[in-house]
C-alpha positions in Angstrom: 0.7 -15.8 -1.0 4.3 -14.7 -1.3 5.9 -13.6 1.8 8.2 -10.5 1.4 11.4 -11.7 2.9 13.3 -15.1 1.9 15.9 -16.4 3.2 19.2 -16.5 1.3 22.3 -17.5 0.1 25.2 -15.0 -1.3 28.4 -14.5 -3.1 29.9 -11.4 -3.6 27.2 -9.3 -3.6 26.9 -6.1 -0.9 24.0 -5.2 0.7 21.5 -3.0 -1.4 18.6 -2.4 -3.8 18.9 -4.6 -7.1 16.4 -5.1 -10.2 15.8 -9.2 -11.4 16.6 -8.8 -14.9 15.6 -11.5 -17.8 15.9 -10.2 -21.7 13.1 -8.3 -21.3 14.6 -5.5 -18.9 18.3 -5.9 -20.4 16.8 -5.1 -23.8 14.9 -2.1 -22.1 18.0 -0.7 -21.6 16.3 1.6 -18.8 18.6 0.0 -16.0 22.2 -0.1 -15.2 23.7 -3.4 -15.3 25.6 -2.9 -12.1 22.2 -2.5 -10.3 20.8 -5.4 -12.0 20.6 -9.4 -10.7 20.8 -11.4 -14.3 18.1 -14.3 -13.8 19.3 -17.8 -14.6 16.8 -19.8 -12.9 15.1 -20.4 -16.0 17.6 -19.1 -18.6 18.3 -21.3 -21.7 21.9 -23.4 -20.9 23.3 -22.6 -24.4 24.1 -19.3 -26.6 24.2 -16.5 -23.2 27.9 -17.1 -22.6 28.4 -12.9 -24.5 25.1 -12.4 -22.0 27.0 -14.0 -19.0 30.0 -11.5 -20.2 28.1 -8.4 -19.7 29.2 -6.4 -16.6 25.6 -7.6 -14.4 25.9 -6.8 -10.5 25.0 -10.9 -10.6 23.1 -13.5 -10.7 19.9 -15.6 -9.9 20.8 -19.3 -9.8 18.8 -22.4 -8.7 22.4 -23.9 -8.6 26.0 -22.1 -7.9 27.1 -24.0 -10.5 25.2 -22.1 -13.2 27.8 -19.2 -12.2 30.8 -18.0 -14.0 34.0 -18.4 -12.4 34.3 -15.4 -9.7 31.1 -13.7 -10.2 28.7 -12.6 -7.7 25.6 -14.9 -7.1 22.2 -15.4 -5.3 19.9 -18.3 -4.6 17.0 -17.9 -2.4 16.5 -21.1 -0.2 12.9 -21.3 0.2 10.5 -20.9 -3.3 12.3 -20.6 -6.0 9.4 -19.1 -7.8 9.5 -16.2 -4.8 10.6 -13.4 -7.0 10.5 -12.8 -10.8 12.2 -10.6 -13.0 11.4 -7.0 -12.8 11.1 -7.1 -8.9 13.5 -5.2 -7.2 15.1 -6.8 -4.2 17.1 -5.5 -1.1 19.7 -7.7 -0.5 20.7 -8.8 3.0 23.8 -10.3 2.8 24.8 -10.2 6.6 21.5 -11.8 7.7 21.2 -14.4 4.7 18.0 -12.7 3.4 16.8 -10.6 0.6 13.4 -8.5 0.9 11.1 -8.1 -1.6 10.7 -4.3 -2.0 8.8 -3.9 -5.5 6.7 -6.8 -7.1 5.9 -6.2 -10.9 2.0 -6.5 -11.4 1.4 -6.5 -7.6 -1.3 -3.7 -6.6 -0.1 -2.9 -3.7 3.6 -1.7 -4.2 4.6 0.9 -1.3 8.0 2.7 -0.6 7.6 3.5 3.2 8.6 6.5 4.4 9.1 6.0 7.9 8.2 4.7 11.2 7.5 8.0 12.8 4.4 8.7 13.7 2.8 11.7 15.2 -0.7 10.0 15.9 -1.5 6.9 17.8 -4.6 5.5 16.1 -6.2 2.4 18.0 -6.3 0.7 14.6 -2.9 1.2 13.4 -1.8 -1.7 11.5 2.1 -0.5 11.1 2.2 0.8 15.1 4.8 4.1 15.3 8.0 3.9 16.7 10.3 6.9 18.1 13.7 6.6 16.5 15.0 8.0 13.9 15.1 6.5 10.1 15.8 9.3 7.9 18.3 6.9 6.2 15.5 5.7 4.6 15.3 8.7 2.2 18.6 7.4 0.4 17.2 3.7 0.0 13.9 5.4 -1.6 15.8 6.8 -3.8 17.6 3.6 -4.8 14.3 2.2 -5.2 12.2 4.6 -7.1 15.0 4.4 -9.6 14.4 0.6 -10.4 10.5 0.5 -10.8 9.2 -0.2 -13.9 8.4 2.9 -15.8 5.1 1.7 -16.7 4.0 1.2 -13.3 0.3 2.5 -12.8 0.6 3.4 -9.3 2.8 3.5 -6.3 1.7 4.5 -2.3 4.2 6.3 0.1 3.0 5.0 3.5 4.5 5.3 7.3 4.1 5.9 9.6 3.7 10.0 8.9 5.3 10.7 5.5 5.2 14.5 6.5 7.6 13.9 9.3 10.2 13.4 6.5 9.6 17.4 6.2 12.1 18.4 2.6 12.3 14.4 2.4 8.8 13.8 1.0 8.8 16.8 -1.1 12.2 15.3 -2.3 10.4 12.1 -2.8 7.5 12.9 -4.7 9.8 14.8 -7.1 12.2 12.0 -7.5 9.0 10.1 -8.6 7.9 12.7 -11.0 11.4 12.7 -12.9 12.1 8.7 -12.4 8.0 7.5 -13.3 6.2 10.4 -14.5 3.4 8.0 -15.9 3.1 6.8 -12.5 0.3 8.1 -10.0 1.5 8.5 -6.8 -1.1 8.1 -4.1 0.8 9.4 -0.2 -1.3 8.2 2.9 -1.0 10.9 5.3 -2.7 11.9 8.1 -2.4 15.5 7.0 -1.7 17.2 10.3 1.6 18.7 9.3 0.0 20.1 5.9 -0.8 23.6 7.4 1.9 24.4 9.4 4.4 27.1 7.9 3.4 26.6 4.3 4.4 23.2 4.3 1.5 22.0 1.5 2.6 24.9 -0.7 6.1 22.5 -1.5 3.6 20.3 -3.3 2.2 22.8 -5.8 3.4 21.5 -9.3 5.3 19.0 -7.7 3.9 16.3 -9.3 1.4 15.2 -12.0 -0.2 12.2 -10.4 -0.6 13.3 -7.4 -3.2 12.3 -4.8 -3.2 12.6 -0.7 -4.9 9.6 1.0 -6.3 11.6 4.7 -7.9 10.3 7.4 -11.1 11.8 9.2 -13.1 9.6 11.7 -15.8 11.9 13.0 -17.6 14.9 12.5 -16.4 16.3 15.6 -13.3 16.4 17.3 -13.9 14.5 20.3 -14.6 11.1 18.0 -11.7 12.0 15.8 -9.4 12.6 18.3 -10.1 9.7 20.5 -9.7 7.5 17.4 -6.4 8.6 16.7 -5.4 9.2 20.4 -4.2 12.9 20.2 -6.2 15.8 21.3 -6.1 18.6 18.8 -5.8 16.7 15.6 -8.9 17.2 14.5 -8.5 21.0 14.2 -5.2 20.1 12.4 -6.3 17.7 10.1 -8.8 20.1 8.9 -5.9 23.0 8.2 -4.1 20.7 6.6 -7.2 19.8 4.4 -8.0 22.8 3.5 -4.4 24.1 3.0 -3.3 21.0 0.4 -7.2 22.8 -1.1 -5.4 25.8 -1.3 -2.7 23.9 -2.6 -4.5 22.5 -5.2 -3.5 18.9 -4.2 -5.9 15.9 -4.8 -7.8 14.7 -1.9 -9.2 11.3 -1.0 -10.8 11.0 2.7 -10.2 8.1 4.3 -12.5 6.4 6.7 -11.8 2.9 8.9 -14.9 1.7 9.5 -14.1 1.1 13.7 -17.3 0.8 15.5 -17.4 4.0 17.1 -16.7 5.8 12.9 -19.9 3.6 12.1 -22.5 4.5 14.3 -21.4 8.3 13.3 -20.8 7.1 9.6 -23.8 9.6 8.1 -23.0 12.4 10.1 -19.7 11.8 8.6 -20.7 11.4 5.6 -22.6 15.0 5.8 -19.5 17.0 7.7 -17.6 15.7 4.3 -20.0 17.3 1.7 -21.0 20.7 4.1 -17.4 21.4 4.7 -14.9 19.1 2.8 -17.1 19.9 -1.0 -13.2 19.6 -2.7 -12.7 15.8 -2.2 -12.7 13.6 -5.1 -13.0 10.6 -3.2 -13.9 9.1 0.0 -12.6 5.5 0.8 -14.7 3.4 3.6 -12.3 0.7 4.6 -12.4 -2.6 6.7 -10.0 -2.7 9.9 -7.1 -4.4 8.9 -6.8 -7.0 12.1 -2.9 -6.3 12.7 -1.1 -4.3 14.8 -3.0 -2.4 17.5 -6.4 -3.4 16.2 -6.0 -7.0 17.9 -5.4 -5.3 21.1 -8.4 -3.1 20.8 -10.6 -5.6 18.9 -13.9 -5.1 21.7 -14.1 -1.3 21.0 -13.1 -1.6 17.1 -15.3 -4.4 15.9 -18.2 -4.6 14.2 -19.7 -7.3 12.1 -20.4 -5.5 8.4 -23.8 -7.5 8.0 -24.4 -4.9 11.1 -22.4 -1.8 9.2 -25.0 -2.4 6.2 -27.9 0.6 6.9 -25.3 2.8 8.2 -22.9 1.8 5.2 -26.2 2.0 2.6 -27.4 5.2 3.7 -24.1 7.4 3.7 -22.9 5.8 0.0 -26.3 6.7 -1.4 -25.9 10.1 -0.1 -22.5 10.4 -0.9 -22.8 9.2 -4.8 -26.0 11.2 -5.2 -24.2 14.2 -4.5 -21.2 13.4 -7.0 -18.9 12.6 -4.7 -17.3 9.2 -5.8 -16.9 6.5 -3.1 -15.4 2.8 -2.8 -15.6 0.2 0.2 -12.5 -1.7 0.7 -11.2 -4.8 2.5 -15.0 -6.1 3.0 -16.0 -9.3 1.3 -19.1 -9.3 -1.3 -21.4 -12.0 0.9 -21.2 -9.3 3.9 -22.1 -6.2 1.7 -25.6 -5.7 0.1 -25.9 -6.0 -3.4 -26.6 -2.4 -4.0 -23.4 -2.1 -2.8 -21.8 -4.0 -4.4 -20.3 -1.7 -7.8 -19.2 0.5 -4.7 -16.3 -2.5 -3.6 -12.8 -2.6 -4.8 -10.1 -5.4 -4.7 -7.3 -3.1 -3.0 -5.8 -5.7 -0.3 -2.5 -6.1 -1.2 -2.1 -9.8 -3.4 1.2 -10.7 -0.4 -1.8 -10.0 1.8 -5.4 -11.8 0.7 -6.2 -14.4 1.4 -9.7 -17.1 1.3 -11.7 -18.7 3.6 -12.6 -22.9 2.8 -16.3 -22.0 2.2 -15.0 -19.2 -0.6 -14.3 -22.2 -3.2 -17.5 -22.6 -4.6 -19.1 -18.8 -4.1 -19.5 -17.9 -7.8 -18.0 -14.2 -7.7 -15.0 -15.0 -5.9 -12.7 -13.3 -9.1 -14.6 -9.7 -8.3 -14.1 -10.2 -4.6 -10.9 -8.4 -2.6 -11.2 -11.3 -0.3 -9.9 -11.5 3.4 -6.1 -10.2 5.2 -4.3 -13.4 5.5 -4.2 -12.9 9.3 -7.7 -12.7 9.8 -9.2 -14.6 12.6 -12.4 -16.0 13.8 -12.9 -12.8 16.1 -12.4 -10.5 12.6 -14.9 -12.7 10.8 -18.3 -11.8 9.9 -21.3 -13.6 10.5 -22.3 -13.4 6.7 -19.9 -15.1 5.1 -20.9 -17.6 3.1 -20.5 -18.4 -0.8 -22.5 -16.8 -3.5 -24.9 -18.1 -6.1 -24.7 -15.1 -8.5 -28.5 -16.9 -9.8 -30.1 -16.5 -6.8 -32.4 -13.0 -6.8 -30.7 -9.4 -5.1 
C-alpha cells in the first residue's frame, strides 16, 4: 500500500500541481513542460543531455547530483518507487512534502471538492468541517488539466460537492472539455439538487455523467437519524426526482449500518415503487474511519448476519432489472449467490489482506479489507476459500 503523502526534499520548485513525466507523456505532447516533473530515477545516464535542455518545471532524482547545474529538483525521502510517471503531484515545498493527488491505473482517483458538509452522517468516513475552502476550485482545475486523457473514470467527493453551488457546475464542465472520454461519477447527498433549479445546470453538462446519492430508509425517521438532520429525507427525494427531471444518471447508494439492514427490503421496495429511474443501487460495507469508530455499537453488524436481508433485497432488486453491486465486503462473508453481485471498488492506497487471506483461492476476484480495519470491524466468516469445495 502506497501512502498518499511523502516526505520530501526540494530545489527551486513552488508549491503546486505537477505531472511525472518519462518519454511516454513528453512524446504525448498533451502537457506543458513547465507543469511537468521530468523523471530521472530510472532514466538512461547517456544520450538525454537535448532531453535535460528542454524547458521541464524539473526533475525526479534518486540523487541531486543527476541534476543540471541550477535547475529545479525533487527527491522523495521515503520509497523511491512512491510515485511513477503519469501521477500528478502537489508539491509542498514549505512543509518538505509532496501529495499524491492522481495515480495512473489506480481505481479510485478522486478530486475533492470540499470539506463542507450539510449532513452529519454517523458513518462519515471524511467528517465535515465549517470553514471555508472554495480555493479548492482553482487547484481542481490545475488538476483535472494533468489527468491522463484516457482515464476511465474519476469521483468528485466531499464533503457536499453541491455546496460549491456555480463551482461544481464549473467542475463537471472543466472535465467534459479536459477528459471527455472520462466518466465522471459525483457522490452527493443530493439535498441541494432541488432547490432554485439548481439540477437544471447539469442538463447537457456532461457526457459521462453519473450522481452517486445516498438513501438509508424508506421513511424519514431512519433516513434522517442516519444522517443526523431532520428534513433530509424530504430533500433528498426533491433532489432525486429533480436531477430525474434533469435527466441526470442516478445510482442510490446504501451503507449497510445496522439500523439500513434490518430495513434493507423495505428499502429495497421504496427504491423500485417510487425511485423506478435509478440505474443502479450500490450496497456498501461501513468504511471503519472517521465517525464510524465512534459509533461502531449502533453501526455494526457482522455480514454473515446481513446475508438473508442482503439475499432477499438483491434478488428482488435484479429480478426487477434494476442492476446492483455489493462493495467493501469480502467473498468468504457473502453467499455464493452473491457473489457475481461483488465488486473490487476499495481504493488500491486503501485495501488491504488479512494473514489467513494467503491461501483462499479467489483472493484476485476479492476487493479485500480497508487497511484500518480492526478486530471490532471484522467478521466472524472470514476465512480462506477452496473454490473446489461445493456452493
Amino acid at each position: 500500500m502506497h501512502p498518499q503523502q511523502a516526505k520530501a526534499t526540494f530545489s527551486g520548485l513552488e508549491h503546486g500541481y505537477y505531472k511525472v513525466a518519462g518519454l511516454q507523456e513528453f512524446a504525448a505532447g498533451l502537457y506543458p513542460l513547465e507543469r511537468m516533473l521530468l523523471d530521472l530515477r530510472h532514466a538512461p545516464t547517456a544520450d538525454i543531455d537535448s532531453l535535460i535542455a528542454l524547458p521541464w518545471a524539473g526533475f525526479m532524482v534518486d540523487e541531486a547530483d543527476r541534476v543540471p547545474p541550477d535547475r529545479p529538483w525533487m527527491r522523495c525521502e521515503t520509497d523511491q518507487d512512491w510515485t511513477s510517471p503519469g501521477d500528478v503531484l502537489e508539491l509542498q515545498p514549505s512543509a518538505s512534502r509532496a501529495a499524491l493527488r492522481y495515480r495512473r491505473g489506480d481505481n479510485g482517483n478522486v478530486l475533492f471538492a470540499t470539506e463542507q458538509c450539510n449532513s452529519y452522517c454517523l458513518m462519515c468516513s471524511q467528517p465535515p468541517r465549517v470553514i471555508d475552502d472554495y480555493w479548492r476550485l482553482e487547484q481542481l482545475h490545475a488538476l483535472i488539466d494533468l489527468i491522463d486523457k484516457d482515464e476511465r473514470s474519476l469521483a468528485v467527493s466531499g464533503g457536499e460537492p453541491m455546496l460549491l453551488g456555480d463551482g461544481l457546475v464549473e467542475v463537471i464542465a472543466h472535465c467534459q472539455a479536459a477528459l471527455p472520454q472520462t466518466h465522471v461519477h459525483v457522490l452527493s447527498n443530493g439535498r441541494l439538487a432541488g432547490e432554485g433549479g439548481y439540477a437544471r445546470r447539469f442538463t447537457g453538462l456532461h457526457e459521462s455523467l453519473t450522481w452517486g446519492i445516498p438513501l438509508y430508509g424508506d421513511t424519514p425517521l431512519l433516513h434522517d437519524y442516519i444522517v443526523q438532520r431532520q428534513g433530509a429525507f424530504a430533500q433528498t427525494l426533491r433532489g432525486l426526482y429533480a436531477m430525474e427531471q434533469a435527466k441526470q444518471r442516478i445510482e442510490i447508494r446504501i451503507v449497510l449500518v445496522k439500523d439500513a439492514v434490518q430495513r434493507l427490503e423495505s428499502i429495497a421496495r421504496f427504491i423500485y415503487r417510487n425511485l423506478p429511474f435509478a440505474e443502479h443501487v450500490a450496497l456498501m460495507g461501513v468504511e471503519p474511519i472517521g465517525f464510524a469508530k465512534a459509533h461502531h455499537q449502533s453501526l455494526w453488524m457482522d455480514p454473515i448476519d446481513m446475508g438473508p436481508a442482503l439475499s432477499d433485497s438483491v434478488q428482488f432488486l435484479s429480478s426487477r432489472n434494476i442492476a446492483v453491486s455489493i462493495y467493501n465486503l469480502p467473498l468468504c462473508t457473502l453467499s455464493r449467490e452473491l457473489w457475481s453481485f461483488s465488486r473490487q471498488s476499495i481504493s488500491h492506497w486503501k485495501q488491504n489482506y488479512r494473514p489467513e487471506c494467503q491461501p483462499c483461492q479467489v483472493r484476485q476476484r476479492c476487493g479485500g479489507f480497508f487497511s484500518w480495519v480492526t478486530p471490532d470491524w471484522l467478521s466472524r466468516g472470514v476465512a480462506p476459500i477452496n473454490q473446489l469445495e461445493p456452493a
